[in-house]
ChimeraX commands (.cxc) that place a marker at each C-alpha (Angstrom):
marker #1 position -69.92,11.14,80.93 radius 0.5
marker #1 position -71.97,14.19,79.38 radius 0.5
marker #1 position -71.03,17.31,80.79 radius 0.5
marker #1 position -74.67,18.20,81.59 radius 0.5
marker #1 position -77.09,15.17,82.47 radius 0.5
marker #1 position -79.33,14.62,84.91 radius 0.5
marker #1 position -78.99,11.70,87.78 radius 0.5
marker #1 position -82.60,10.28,88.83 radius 0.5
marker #1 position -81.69,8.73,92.37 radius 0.5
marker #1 position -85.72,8.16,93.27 radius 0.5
marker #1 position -88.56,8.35,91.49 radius 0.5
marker #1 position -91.52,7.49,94.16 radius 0.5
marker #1 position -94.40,9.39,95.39 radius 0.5
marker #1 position -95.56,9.85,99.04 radius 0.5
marker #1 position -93.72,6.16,100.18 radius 0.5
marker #1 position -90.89,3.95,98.78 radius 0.5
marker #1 position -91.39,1.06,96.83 radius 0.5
marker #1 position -89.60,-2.20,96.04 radius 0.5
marker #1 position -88.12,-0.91,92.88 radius 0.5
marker #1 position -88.46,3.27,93.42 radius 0.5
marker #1 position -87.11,5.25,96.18 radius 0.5
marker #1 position -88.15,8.17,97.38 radius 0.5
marker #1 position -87.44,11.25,95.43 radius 0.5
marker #1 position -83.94,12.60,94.43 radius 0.5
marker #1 position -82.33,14.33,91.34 radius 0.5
marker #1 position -78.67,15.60,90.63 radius 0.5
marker #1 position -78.41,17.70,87.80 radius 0.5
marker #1 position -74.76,17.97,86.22 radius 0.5
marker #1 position -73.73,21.22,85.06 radius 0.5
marker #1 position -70.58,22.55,83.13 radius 0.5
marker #1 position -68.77,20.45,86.32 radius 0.5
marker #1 position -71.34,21.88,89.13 radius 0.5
marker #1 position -73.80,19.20,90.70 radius 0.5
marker #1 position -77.23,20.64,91.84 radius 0.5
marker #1 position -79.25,18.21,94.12 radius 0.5
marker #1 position -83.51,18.55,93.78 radius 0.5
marker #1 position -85.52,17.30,96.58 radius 0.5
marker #1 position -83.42,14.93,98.20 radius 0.5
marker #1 position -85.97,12.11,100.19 radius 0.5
marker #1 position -85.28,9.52,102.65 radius 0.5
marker #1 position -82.44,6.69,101.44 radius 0.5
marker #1 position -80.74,9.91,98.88 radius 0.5
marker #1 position -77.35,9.68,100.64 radius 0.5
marker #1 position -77.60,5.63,99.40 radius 0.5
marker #1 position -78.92,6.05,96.21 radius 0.5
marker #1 position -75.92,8.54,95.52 radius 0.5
marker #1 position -73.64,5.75,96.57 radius 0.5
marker #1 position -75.41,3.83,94.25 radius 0.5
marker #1 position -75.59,6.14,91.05 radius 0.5
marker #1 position -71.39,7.02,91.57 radius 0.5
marker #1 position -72.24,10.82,92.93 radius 0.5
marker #1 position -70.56,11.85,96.19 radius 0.5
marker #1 position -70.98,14.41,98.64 radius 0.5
marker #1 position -68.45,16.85,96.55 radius 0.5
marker #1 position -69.91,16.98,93.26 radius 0.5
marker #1 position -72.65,18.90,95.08 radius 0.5
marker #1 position -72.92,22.82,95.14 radius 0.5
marker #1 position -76.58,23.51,95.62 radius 0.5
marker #1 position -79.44,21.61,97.17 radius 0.5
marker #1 position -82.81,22.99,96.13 radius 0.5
marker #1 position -85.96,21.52,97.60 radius 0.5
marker #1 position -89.12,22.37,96.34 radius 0.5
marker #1 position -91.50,21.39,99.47 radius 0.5
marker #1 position -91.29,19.91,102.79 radius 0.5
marker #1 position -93.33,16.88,102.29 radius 0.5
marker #1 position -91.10,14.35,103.67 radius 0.5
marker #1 position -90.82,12.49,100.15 radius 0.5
marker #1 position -89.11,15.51,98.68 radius 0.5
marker #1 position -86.59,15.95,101.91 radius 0.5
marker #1 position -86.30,13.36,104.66 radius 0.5
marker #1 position -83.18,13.07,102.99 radius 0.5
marker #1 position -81.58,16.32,103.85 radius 0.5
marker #1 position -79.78,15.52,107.45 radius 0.5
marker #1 position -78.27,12.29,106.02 radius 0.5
marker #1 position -76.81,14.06,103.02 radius 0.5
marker #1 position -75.86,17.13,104.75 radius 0.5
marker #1 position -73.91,15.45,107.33 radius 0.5
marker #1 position -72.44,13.67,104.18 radius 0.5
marker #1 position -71.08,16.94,103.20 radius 0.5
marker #1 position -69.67,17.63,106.24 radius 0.5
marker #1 position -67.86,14.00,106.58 radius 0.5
marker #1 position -66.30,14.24,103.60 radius 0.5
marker #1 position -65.00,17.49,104.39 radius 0.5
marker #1 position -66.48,19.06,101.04 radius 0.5
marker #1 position -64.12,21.81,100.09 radius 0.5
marker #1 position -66.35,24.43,98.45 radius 0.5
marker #1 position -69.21,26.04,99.79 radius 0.5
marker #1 position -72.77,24.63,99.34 radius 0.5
marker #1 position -75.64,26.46,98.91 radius 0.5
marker #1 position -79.49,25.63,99.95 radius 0.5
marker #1 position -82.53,26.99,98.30 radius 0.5
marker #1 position -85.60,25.84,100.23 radius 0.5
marker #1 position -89.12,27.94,100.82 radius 0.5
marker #1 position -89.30,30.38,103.39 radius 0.5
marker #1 position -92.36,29.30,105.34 radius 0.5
marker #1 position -90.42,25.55,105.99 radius 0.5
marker #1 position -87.49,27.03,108.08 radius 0.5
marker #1 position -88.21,25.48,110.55 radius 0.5
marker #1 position -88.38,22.37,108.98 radius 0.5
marker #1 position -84.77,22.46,107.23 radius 0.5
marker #1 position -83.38,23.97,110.98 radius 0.5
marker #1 position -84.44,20.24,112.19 radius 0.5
marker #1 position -83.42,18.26,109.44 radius 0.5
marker #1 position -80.22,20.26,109.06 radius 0.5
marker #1 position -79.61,19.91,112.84 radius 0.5
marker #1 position -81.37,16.36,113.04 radius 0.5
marker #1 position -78.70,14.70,115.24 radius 0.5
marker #1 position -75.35,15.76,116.79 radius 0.5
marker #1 position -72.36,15.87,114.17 radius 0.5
marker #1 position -69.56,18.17,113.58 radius 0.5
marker #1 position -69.49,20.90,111.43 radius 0.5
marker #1 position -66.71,21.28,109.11 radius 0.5
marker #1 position -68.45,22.87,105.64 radius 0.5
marker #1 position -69.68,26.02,104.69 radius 0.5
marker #1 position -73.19,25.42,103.84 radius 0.5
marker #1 position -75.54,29.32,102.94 radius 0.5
marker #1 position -78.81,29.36,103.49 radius 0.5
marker #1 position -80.71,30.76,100.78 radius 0.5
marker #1 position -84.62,30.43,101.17 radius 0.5
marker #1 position -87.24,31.52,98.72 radius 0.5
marker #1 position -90.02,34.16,99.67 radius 0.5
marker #1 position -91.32,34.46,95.82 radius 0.5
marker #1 position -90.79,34.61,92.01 radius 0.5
marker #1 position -87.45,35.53,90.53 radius 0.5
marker #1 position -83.27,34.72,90.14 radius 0.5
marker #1 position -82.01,33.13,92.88 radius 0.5
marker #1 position -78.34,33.10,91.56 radius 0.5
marker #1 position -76.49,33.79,88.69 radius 0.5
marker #1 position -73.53,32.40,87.68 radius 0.5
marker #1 position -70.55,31.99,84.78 radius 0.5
marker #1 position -72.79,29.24,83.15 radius 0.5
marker #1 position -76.18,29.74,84.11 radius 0.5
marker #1 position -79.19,31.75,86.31 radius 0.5
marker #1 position -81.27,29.64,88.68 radius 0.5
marker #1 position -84.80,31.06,88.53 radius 0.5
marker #1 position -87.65,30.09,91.14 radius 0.5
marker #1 position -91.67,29.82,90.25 radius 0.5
marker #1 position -94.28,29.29,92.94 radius 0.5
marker #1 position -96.97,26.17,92.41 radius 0.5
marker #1 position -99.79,25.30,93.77 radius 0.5
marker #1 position -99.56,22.57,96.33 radius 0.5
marker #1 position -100.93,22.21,99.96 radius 0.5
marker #1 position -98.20,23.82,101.22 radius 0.5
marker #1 position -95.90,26.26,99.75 radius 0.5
marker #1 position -94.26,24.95,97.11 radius 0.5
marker #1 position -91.85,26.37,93.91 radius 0.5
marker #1 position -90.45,25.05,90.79 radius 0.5
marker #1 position -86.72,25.79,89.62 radius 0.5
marker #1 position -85.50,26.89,86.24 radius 0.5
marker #1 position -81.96,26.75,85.01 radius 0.5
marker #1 position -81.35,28.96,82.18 radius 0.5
marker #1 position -78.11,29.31,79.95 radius 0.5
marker #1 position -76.87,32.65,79.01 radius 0.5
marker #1 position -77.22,33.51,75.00 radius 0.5
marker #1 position -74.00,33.03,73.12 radius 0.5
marker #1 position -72.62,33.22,69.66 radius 0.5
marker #1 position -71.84,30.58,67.12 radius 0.5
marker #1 position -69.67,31.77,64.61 radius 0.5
marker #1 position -70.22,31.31,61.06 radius 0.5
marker #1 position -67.35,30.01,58.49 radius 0.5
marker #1 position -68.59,31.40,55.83 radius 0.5
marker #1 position -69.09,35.25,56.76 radius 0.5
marker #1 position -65.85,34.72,58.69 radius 0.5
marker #1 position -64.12,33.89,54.74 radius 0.5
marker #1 position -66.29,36.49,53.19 radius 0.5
marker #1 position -64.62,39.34,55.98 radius 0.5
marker #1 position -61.23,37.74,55.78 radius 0.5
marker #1 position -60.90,36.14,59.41 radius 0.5
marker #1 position -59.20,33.64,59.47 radius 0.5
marker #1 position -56.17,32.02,62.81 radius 0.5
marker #1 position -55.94,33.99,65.83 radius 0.5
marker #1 position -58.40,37.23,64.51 radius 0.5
marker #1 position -60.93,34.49,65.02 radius 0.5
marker #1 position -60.38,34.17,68.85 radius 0.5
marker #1 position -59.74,37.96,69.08 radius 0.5
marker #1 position -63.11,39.09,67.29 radius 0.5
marker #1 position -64.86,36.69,69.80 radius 0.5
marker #1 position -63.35,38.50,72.82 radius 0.5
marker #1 position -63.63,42.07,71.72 radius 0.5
marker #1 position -66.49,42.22,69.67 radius 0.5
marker #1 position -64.92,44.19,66.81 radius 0.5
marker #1 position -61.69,43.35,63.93 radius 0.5
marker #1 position -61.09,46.38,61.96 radius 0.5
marker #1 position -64.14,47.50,60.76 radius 0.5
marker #1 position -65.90,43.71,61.07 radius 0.5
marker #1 position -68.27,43.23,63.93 radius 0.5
marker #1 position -69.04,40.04,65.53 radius 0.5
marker #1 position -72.70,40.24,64.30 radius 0.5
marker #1 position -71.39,40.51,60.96 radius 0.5
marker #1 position -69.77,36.98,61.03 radius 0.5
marker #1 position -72.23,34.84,64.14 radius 0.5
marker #1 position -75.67,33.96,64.85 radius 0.5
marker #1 position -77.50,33.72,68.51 radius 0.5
marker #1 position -76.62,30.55,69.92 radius 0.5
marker #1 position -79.64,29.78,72.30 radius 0.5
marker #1 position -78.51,28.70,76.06 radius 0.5
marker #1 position -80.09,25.62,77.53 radius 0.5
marker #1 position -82.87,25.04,79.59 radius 0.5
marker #1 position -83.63,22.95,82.64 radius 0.5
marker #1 position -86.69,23.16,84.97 radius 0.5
marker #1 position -87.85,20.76,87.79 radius 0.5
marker #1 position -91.24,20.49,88.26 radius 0.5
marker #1 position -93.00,18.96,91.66 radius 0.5
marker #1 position -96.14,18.45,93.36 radius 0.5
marker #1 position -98.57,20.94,92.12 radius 0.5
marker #1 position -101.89,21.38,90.27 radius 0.5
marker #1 position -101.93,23.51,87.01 radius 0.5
marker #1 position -100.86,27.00,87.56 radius 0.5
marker #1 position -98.90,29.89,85.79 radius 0.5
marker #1 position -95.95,28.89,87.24 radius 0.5
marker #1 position -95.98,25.04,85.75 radius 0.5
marker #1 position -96.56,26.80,82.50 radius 0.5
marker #1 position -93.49,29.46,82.87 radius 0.5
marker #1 position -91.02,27.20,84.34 radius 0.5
marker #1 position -91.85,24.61,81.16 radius 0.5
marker #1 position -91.42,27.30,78.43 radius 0.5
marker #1 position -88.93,26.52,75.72 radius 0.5
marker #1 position -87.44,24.21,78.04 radius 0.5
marker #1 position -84.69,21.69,76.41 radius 0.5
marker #1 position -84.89,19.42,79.71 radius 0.5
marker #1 position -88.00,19.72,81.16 radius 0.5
marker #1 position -88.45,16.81,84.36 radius 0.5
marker #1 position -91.88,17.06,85.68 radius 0.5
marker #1 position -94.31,15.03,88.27 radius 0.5
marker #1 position -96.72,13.05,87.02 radius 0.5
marker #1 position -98.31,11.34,90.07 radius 0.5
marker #1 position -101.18,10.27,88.61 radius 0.5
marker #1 position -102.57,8.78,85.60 radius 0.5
marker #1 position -105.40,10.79,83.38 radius 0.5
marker #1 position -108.65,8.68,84.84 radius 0.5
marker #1 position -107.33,9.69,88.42 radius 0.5
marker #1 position -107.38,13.47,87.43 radius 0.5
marker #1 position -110.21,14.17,90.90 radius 0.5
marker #1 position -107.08,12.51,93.14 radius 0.5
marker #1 position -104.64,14.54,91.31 radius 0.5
marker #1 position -106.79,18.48,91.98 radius 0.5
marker #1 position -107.64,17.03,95.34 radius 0.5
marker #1 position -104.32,15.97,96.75 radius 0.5
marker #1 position -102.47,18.90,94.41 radius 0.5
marker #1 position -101.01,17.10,91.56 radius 0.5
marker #1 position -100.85,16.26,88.03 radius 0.5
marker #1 position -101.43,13.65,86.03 radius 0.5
marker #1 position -99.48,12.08,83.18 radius 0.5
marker #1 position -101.66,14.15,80.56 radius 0.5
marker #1 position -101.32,17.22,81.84 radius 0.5
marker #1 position -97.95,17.29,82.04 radius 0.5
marker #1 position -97.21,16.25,78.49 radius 0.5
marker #1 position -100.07,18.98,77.38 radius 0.5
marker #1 position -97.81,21.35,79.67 radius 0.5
marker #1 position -94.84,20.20,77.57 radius 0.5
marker #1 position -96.21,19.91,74.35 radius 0.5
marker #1 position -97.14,23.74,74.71 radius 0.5
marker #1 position -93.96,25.00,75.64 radius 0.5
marker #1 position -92.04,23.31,73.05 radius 0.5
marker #1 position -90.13,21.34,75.57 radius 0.5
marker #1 position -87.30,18.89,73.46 radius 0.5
marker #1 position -86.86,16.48,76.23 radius 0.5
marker #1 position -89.72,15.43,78.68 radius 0.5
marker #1 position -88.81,13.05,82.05 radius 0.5
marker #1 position -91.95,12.36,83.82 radius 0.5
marker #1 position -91.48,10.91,87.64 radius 0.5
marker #1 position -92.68,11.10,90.55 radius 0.5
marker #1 position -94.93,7.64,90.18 radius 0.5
marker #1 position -98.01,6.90,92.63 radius 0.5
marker #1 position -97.15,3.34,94.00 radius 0.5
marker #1 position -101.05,2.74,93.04 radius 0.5
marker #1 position -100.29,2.00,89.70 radius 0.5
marker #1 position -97.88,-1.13,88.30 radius 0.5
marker #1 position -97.64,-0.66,84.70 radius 0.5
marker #1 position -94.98,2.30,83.99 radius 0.5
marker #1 position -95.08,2.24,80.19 radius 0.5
marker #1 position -98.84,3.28,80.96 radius 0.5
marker #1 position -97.87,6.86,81.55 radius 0.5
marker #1 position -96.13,7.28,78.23 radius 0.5
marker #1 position -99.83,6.24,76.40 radius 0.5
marker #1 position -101.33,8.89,78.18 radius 0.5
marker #1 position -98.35,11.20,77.32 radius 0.5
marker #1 position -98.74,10.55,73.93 radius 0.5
marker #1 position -102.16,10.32,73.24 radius 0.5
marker #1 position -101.65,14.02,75.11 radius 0.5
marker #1 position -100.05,15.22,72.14 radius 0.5
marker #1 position -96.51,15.51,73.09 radius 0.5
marker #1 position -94.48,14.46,70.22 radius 0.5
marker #1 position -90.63,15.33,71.48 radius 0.5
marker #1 position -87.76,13.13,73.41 radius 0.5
marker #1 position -89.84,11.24,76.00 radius 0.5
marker #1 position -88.44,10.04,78.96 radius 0.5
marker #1 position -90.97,7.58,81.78 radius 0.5
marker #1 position -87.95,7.86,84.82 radius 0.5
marker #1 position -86.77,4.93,86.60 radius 0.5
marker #1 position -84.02,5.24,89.70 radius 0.5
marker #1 position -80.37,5.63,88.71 radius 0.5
marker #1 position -81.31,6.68,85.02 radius 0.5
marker #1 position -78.82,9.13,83.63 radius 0.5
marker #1 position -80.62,11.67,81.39 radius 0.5
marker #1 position -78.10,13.70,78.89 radius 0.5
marker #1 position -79.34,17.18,78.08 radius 0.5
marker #1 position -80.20,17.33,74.29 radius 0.5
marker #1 position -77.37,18.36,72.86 radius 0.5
marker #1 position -77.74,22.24,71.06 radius 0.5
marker #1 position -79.58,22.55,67.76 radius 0.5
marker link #1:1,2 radius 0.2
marker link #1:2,3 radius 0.2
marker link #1:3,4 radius 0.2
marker link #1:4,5 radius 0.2
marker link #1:5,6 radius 0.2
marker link #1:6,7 radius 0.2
marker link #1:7,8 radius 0.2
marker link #1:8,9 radius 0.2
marker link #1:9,10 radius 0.2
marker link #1:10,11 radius 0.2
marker link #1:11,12 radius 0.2
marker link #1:12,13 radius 0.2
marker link #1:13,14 radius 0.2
marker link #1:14,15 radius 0.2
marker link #1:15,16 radius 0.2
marker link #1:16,17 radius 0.2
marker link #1:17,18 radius 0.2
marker link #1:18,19 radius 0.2
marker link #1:19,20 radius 0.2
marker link #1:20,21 radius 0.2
marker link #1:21,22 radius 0.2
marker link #1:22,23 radius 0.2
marker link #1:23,24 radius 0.2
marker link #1:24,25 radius 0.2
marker link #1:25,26 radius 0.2
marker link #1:26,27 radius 0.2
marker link #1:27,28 radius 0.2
marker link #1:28,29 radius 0.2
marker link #1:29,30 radius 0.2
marker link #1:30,31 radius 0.2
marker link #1:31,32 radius 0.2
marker link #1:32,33 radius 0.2
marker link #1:33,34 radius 0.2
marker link #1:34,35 radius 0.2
marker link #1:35,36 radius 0.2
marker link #1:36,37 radius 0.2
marker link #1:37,38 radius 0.2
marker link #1:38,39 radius 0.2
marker link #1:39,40 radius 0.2
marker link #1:40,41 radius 0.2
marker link #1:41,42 radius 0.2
marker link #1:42,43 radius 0.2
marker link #1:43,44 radius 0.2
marker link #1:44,45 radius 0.2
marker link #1:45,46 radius 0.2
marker link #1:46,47 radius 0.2
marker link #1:47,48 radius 0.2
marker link #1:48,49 radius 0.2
marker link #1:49,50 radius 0.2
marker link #1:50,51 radius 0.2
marker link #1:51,52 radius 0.2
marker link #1:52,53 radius 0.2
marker link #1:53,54 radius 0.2
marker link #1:54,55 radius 0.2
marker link #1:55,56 radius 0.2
marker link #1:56,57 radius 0.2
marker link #1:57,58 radius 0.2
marker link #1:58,59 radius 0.2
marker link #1:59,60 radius 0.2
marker link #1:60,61 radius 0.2
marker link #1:61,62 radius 0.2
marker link #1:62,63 radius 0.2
marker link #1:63,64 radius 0.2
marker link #1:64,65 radius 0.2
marker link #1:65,66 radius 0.2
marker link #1:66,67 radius 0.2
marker link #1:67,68 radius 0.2
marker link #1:68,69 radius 0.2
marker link #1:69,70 radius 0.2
marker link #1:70,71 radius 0.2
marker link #1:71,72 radius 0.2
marker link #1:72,73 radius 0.2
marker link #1:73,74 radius 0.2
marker link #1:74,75 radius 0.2
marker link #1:75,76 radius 0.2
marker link #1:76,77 radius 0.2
marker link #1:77,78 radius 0.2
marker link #1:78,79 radius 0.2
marker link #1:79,80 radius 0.2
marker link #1:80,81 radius 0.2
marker link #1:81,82 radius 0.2
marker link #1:82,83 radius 0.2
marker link #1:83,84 radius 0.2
marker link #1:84,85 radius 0.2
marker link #1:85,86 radius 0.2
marker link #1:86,87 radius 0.2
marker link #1:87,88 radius 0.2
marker link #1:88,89 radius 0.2
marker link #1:89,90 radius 0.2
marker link #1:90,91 radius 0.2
marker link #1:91,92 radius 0.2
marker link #1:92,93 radius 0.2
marker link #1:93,94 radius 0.2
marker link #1:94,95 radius 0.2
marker link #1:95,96 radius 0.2
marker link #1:96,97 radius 0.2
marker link #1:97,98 radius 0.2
marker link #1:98,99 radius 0.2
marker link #1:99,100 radius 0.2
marker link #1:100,101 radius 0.2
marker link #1:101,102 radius 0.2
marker link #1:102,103 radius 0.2
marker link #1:103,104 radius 0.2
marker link #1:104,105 radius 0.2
marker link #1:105,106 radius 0.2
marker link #1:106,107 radius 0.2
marker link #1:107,108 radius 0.2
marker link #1:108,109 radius 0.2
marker link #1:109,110 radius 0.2
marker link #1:110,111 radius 0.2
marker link #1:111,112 radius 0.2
marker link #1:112,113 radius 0.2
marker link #1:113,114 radius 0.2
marker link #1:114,115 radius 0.2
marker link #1:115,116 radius 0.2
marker link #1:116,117 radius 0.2
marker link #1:117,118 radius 0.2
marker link #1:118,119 radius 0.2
marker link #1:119,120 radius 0.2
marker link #1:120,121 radius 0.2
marker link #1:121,122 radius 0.2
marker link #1:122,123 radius 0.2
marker link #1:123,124 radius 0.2
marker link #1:124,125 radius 0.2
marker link #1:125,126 radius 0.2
marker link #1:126,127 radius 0.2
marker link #1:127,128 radius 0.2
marker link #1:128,129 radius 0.2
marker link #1:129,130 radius 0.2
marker link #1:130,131 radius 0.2
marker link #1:131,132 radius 0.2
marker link #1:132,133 radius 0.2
marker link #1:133,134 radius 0.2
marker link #1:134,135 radius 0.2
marker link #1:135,136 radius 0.2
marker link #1:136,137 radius 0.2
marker link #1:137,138 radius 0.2
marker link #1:138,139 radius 0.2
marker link #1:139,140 radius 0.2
marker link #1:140,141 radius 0.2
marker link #1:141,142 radius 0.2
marker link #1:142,143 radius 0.2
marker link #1:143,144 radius 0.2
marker link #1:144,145 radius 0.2
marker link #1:145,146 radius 0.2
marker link #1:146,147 radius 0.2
marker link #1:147,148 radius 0.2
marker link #1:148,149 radius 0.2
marker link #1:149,150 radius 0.2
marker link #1:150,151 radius 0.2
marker link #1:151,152 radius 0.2
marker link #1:152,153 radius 0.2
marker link #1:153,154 radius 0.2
marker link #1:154,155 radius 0.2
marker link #1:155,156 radius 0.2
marker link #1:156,157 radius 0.2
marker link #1:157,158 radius 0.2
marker link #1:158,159 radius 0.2
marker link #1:159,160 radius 0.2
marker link #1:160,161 radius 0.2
marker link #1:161,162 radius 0.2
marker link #1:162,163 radius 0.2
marker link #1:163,164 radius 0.2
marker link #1:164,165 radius 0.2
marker link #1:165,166 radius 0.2
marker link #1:166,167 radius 0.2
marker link #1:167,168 radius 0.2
marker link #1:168,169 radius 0.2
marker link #1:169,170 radius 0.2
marker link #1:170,171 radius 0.2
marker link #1:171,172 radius 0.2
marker link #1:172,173 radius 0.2
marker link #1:173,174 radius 0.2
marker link #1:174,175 radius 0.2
marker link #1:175,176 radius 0.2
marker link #1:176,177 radius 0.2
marker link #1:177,178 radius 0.2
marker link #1:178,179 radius 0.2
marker link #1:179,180 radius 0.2
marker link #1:180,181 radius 0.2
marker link #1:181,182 radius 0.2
marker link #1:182,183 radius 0.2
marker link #1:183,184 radius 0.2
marker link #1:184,185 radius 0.2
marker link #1:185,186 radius 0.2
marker link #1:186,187 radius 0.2
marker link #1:187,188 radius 0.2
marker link #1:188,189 radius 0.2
marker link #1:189,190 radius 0.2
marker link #1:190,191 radius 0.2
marker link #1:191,192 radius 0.2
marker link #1:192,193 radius 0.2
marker link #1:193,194 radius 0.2
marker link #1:194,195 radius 0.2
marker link #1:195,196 radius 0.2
marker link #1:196,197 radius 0.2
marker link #1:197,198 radius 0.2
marker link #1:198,199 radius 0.2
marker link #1:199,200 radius 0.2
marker link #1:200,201 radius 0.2
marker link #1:201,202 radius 0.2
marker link #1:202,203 radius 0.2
marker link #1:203,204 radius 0.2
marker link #1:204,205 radius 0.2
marker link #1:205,206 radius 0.2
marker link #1:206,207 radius 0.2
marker link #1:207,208 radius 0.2
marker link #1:208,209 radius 0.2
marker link #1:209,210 radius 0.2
marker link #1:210,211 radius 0.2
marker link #1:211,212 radius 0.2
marker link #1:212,213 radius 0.2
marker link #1:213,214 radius 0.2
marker link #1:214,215 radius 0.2
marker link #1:215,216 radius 0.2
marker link #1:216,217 radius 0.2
marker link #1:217,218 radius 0.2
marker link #1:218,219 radius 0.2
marker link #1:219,220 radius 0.2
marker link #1:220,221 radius 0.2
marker link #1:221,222 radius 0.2
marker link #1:222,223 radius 0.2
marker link #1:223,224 radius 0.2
marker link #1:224,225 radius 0.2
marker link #1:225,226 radius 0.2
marker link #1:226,227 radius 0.2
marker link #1:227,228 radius 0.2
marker link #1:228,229 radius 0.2
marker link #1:229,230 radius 0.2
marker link #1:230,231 radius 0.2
marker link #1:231,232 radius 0.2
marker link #1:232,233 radius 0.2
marker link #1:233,234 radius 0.2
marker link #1:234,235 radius 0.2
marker link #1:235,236 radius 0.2
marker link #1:236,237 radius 0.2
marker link #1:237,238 radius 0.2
marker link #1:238,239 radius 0.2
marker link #1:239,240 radius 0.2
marker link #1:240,241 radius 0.2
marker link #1:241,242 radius 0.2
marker link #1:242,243 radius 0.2
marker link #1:243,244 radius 0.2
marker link #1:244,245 radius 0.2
marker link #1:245,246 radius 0.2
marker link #1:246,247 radius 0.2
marker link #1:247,248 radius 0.2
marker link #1:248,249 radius 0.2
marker link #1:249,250 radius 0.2
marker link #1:250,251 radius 0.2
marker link #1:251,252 radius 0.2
marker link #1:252,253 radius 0.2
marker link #1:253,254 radius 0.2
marker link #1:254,255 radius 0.2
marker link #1:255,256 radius 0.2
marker link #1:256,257 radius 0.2
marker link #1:257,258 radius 0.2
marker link #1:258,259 radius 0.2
marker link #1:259,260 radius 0.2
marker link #1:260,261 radius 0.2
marker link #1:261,262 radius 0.2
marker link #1:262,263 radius 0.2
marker link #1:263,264 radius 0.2
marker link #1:264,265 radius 0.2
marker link #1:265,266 radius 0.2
marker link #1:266,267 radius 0.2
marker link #1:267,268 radius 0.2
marker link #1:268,269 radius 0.2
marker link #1:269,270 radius 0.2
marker link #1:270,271 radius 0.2
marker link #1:271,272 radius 0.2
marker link #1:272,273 radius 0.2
marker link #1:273,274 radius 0.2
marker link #1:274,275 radius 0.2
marker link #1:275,276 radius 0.2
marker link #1:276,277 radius 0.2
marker link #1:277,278 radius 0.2
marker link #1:278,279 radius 0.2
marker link #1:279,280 radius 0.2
marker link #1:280,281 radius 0.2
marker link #1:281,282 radius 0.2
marker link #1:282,283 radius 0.2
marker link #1:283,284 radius 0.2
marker link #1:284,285 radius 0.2
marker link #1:285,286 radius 0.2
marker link #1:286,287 radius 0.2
marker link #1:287,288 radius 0.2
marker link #1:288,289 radius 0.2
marker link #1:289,290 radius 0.2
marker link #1:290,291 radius 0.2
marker link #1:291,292 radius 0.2
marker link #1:292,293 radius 0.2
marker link #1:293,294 radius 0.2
marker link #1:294,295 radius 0.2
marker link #1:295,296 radius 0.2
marker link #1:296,297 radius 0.2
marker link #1:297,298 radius 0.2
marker link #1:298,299 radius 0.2
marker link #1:299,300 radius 0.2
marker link #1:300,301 radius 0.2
view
């Protein structure tokens, strides 16, 4: 199993369908599990895809629509039956508290997990960690809505042939990585910028800045696409995008990997939205999600 890969667990708009459930999406991450808009029938769908309650360690919800969180009180109650033994933490917007207080407190159960509250009031980090920052963008939807981006820290990839020129060889190797300097060799002199990853989740929204900044230079980029291109008046109407503009959006930022989802139950013929992708311009990995699809980040160039 890849280290870092995404876990579609529902890929349905608005209402389930006989072959998509509602909305869901782990993320796996350097052994962390990060759970996007969990809808109605999630807890199953985990069951389903092999993820339990403790390979989660944040739940981020973009919207409180109920397809992106009917979910919640089944899979937090999860968490606390299985007696998860780390804390989990849950991003969710501001102006819905009252929405996650009922969901979260849906029915009577017993509490026996940590689980922080950590709402989102506007642009910027939300957490930073050993292995990554978790960034937040607002979009334009009928009610508040925002986008996540995961983004790797920089690191350094060392380079076998400056280290032979300097004379590095065994254990200096290791020790010029931790302190930065050998004698008088630096570790610029002898590595190059290894780029970190990048991971956004994209939801119900029109075309704004923040689709745009939580796409750039993305490696991973998963993205709604509710409707397809000659339904574009539904899509600005009802606050969404369609399978062309979301390929344009990825084709701009240079995104490597593009999982569109989020499928109107209007429309039967799935392969559909890749012809509009294309024809869009996006030339990259392209990915038309179906539920329980396991999606490996692209590996580093």
């Amino acid at each position: 199993m890849s280290a870092r890969e995404l876990v579609v667990l529902g890929t349905a708009s608005q209402v389930p369908t006989r072959h998509r459930n509602h909305n869901g999406y782990l993320l796996r991450w350097d052994g962390e599990g990060i759970l996007f808009d969990p809808g109605e029938g999630t807890q199953r769908q985990m069951l389903r895809a092999g993820v339990a309650a403790h390979d989660l360690n944040r739940i981020c919800v973009t919207h409180f629509h109920g397809d992106h969180c009917l979910g919640l009180a089944g899979v937090i109650q999860r968490i606390n039956l299985d007696r998860v033994p780390h804390e989990v933490t849950a991003h969710y917007p501001r102006s819905g508290q009252r929405f996650f207080d009922r969901l979260r407190y849906a029915t009577a159960y017993r509490e026996t997990v940590g689980l922080t509250e950590a709402p989102v009031a506007a642009d910027g980090i939300l957490a930073v960690t050993r292995s990554y920052t978790l960034e937040a963008r607002r979009l334009s939807h009928p009610v508040e809505s925002y986008g996540y981006r995961l983004i790797e820290p920089d690191g350094r990839r060392m380079l076998p042939d400056r280290l032979a020129a300097h004379g590095v060889t065994g254990p200096d190797v290791g020790r010029l990585q931790r302190e930065g300097r050998l004698g008088d060799v630096t570790l610029e002199d002898v590595s190059e910028v290894r780029r970190g990853q990048r991971f956004a989740f994209v939801m119900d929204t029109r075309l704004c800045d923040g689709v745009h900044a939580l796409a750039e230079g993305c490696d991973l980029l998963v993205i709604e696409s509710t409707f397809l291109d000659e339904d574009m008046d539904l899509a600005v109407e009802h606050g969404h995008l369609t399978a062309g503009q979301a390929a344009a959006v990825a084709r701009d930022a240079g995104v490597r990997h593009l999982v569109l989802t989020h499928f109107s139950q209007r429309y039967t013929d799935p392969e559909e939205f890749e012809r509009q992708a294309r024809a869009a311009g996006f030339e990259g990995e392209l990915t038309v999600a179906y539920d329980l699809l396991r999606v490996p980040v692209p590996k580093r160039r």
